[in-house]
C-alpha positions as CSV (number, residue, x, y, z in Angstrom):
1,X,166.3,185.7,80.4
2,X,162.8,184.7,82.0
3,X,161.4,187.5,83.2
4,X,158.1,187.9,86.1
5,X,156.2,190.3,85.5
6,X,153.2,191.7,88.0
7,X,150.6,189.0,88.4
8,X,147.2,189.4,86.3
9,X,143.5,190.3,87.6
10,X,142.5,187.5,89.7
11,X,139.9,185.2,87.9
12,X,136.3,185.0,89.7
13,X,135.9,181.2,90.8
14,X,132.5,179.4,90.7
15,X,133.6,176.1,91.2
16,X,135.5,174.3,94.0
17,X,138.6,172.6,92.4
18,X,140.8,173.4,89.0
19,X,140.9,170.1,88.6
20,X,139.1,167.0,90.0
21,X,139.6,163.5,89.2
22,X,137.5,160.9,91.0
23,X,138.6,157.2,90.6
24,X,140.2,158.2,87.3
25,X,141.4,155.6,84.7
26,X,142.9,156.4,81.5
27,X,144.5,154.3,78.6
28,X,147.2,155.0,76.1
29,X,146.6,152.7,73.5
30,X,145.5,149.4,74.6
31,X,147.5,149.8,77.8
32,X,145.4,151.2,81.1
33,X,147.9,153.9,82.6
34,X,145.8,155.3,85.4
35,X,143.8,153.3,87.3
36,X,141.4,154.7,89.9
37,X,143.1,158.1,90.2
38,X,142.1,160.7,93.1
39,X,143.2,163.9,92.6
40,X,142.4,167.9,93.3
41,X,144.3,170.9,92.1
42,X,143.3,174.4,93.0
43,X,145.9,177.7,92.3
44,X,148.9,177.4,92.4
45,X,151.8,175.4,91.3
46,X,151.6,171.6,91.6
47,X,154.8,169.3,90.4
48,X,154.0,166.5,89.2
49,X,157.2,163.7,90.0
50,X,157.2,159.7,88.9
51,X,159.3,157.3,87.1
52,X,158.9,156.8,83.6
53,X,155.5,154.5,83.0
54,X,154.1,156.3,85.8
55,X,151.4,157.7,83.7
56,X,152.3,161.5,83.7
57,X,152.2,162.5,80.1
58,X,148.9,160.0,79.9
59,X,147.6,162.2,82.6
60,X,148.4,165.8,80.9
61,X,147.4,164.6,78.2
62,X,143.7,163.7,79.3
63,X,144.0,167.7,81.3
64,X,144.4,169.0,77.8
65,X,141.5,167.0,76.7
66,X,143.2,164.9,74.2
67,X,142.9,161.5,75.8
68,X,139.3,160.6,76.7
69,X,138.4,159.2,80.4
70,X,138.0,155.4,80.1
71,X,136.1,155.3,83.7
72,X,135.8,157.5,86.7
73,X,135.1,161.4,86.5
74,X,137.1,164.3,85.5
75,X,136.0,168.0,85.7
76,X,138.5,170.4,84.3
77,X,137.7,174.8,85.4
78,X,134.3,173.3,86.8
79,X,133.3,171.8,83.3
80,X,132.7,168.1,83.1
81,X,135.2,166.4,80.0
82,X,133.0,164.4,78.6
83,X,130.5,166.9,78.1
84,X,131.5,167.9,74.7
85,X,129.4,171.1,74.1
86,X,131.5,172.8,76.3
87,X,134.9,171.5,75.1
88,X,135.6,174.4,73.0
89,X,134.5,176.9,75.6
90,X,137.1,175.0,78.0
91,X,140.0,174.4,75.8
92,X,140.2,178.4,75.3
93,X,141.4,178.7,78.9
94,X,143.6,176.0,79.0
95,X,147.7,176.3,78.4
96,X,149.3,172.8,77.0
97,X,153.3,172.4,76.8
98,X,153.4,168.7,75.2
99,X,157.0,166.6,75.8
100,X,157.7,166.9,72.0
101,X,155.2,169.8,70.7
102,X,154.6,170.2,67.4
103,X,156.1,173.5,65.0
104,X,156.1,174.4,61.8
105,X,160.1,175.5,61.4
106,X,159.6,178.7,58.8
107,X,157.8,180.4,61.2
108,X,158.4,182.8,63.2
109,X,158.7,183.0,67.3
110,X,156.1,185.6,66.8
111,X,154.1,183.8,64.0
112,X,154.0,180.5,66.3
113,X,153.0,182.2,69.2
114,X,150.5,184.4,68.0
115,X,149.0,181.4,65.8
116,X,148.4,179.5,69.1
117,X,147.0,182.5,70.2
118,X,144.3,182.0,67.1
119,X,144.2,178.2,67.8
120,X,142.6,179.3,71.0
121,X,140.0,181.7,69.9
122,X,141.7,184.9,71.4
123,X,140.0,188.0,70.1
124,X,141.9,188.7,66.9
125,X,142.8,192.8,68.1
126,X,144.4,191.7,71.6
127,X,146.6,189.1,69.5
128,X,150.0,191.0,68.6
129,X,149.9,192.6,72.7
130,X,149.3,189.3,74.2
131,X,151.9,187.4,72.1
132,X,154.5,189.9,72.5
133,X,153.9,189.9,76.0
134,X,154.4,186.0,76.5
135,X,157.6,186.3,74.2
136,X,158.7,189.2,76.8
137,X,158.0,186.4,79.7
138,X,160.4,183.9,78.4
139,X,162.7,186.0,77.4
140,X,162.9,185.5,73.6
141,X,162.3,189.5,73.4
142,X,165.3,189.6,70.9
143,X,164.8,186.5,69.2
144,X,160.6,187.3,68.7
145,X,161.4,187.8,65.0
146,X,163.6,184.8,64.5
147,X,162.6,181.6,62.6
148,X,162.1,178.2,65.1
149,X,164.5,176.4,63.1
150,X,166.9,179.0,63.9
151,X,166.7,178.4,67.1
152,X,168.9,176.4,70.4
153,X,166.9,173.6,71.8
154,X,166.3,175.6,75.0
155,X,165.1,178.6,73.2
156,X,163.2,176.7,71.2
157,X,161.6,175.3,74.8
158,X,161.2,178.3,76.0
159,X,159.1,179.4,72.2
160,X,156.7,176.5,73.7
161,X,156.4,177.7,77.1
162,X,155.4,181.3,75.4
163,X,152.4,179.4,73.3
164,X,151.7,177.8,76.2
165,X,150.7,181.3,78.8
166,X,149.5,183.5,75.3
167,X,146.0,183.3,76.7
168,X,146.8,183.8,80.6
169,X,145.0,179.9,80.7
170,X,143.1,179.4,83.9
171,X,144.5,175.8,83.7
172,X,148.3,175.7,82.7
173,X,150.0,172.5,82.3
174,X,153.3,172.1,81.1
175,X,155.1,168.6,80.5
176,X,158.8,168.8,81.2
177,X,159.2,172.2,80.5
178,X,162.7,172.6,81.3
179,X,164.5,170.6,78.8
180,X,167.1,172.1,77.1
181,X,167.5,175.0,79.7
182,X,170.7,176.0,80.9
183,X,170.6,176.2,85.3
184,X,170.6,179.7,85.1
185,X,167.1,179.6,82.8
186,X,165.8,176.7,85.3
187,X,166.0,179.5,87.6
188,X,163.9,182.4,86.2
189,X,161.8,179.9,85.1
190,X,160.9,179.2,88.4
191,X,160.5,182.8,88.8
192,X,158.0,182.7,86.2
193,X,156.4,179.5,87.3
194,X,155.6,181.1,90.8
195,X,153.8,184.5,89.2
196,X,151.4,182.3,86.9
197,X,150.8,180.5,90.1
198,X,149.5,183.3,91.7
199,X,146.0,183.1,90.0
200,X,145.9,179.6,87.9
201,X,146.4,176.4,88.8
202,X,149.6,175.4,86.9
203,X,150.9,171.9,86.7
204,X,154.4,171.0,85.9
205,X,155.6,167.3,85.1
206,X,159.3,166.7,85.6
207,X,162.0,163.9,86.7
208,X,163.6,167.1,88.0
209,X,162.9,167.1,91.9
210,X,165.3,169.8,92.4
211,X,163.1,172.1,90.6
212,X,159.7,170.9,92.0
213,X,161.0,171.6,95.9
214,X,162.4,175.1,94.8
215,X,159.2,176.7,93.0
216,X,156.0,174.3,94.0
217,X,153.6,174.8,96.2
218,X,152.3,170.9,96.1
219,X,153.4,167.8,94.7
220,X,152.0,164.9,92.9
221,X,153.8,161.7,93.4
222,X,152.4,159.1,90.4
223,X,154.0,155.3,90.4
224,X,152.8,152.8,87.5
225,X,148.9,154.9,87.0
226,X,148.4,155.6,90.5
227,X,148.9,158.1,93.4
228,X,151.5,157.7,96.1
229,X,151.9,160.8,97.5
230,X,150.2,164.5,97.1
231,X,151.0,166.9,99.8
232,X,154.2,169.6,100.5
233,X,157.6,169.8,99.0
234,X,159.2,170.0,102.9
235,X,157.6,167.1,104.0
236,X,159.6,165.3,100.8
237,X,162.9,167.4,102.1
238,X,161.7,166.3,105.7
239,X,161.6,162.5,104.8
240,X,164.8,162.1,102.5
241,X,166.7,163.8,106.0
242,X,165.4,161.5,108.6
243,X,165.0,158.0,106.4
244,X,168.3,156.3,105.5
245,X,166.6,154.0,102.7
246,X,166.3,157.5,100.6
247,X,168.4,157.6,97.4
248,X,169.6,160.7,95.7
249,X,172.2,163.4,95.8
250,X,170.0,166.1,98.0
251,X,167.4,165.3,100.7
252,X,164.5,166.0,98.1
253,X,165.5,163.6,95.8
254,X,166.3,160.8,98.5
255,X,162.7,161.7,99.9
256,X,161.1,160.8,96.5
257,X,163.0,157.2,96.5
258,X,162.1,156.4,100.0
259,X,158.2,157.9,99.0
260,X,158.3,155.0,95.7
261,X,160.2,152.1,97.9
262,X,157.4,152.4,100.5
263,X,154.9,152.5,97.8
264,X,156.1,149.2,96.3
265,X,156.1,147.5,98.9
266,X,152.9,147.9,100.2
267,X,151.5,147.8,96.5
């Protein structure tokens, strides 16, 4: 089981925005997948919805400072990306759940988790505490000593999502985080998802809409590298009740279609 626990010390802020993109571009590979992205994040938790080639995982993956801007501004915590003196300083309060993350199999839940912890410069004394703690979040309590190969494909998720909070990151981004859970997991990980966003800004990419209405505070709409929508989850609800071009099992889900057809045809 997921489990919440009380929400941490809240973090002093000396700059305006979490994150803020200005007129953003970004390539993977050869291939520009943002192109003049405007965007600001502050606390709490943002979804982040598009079709596939929308340019999500592009665009976490340039929040994690992997992928360099190729034009335009980015400022991550206050910290300008391309100011590489203060990368390191930066990454240390950053959380990063990749699509397919990376794991060496012998090891331990523990041994992964605190290993990221040492990835990310944590003092080496508060290491054990703070790992066991994130375990205890997810919970893989009972599995903590376990090796990864060992484990189900949603545990082995939710091993991820534990790397992921180790620090308490400022800046948590997690790229489809709830593959592999069962619904009643999707659910306390919403839980979960709602306490981290009670002092960081946390963004979550998903094709799940369901789960972006039910435990975001914002959304991000992204169609083919730039923005169509950002604003709140009932005015998605709102639009898939009232427009009958919307397509989708729920009103959330037919509010997202109608959101891209109105894109696209203006585009």
């Amino acid at each position: 089981m997921i489990r919440a626990v009380s929400a941490h010390e809240v973090r002093p802020r000396a700059y305006a925005w979490d994150v803020e993109a200005a007129r953003l571009r970004l390539k993977a590979g050869r291939h520009l997948a943002v192109d003049g992205l405007d965007l600001s994040l502050g606390p709490g938790v943002h979804g982040l919805l598009g079709p596939n080639g929308a340019g999500k995982t592009t665009l976490m993956r340039a929040l994690s400072t992997v992928v360099k801007p190729a034009g335009g501004t980015l400022r991550l915590l206050g910290a300008d990306v391309t100011d590489r003196r203060g990368l390191r300083g930066l990454r240390s309060r950053l959380g990063y759940l990749p699509q397919d993350f990376g794991y060496y199999p012998r090891f331990t839940v523990r041994d992964y988790v605190e290993y990221m912890a040492w990835l990310r410069e944590m003092p080496k004394p508060s290491i054990p505490m703070a790992a066991q703690r994130a375990i205890d979040r997810v919970g893989l309590t009972d599995r903590a000593d376990s090796r990864l190969k060992a484990l189900s494909g949603g545990m082995l998720r939710r091993a991820g999502i534990a790397q992921a909070i180790v620090n308490d990151p400022a800046l948590l981004l997690l790229d489809e985080p709830t593959v592999g859970l069962d619904p009643e997991q999707r659910v306390e990980f919403r839980n979960l998802l709602r306490e981290l966003g009670s002092d960081s800004c946390v963004l979550v990419s998903t094709h799940l809409v369901e789960d972006v209405v039910a435990a975001c505070s914002d959304v991000v709409v992204m169609d083919k590298g730039t923005l169509v929508f950002q604003g709140l989850p009932t005015d998605i609800v709102r639009l898939g009740e009232t427009d009958p071009d919307g397509i989708g099992d729920s009103p959330a889900e037919r509010g997202y279609s109608v959101l891209l057809k109105r894109h696209r045809r203006t585009a």
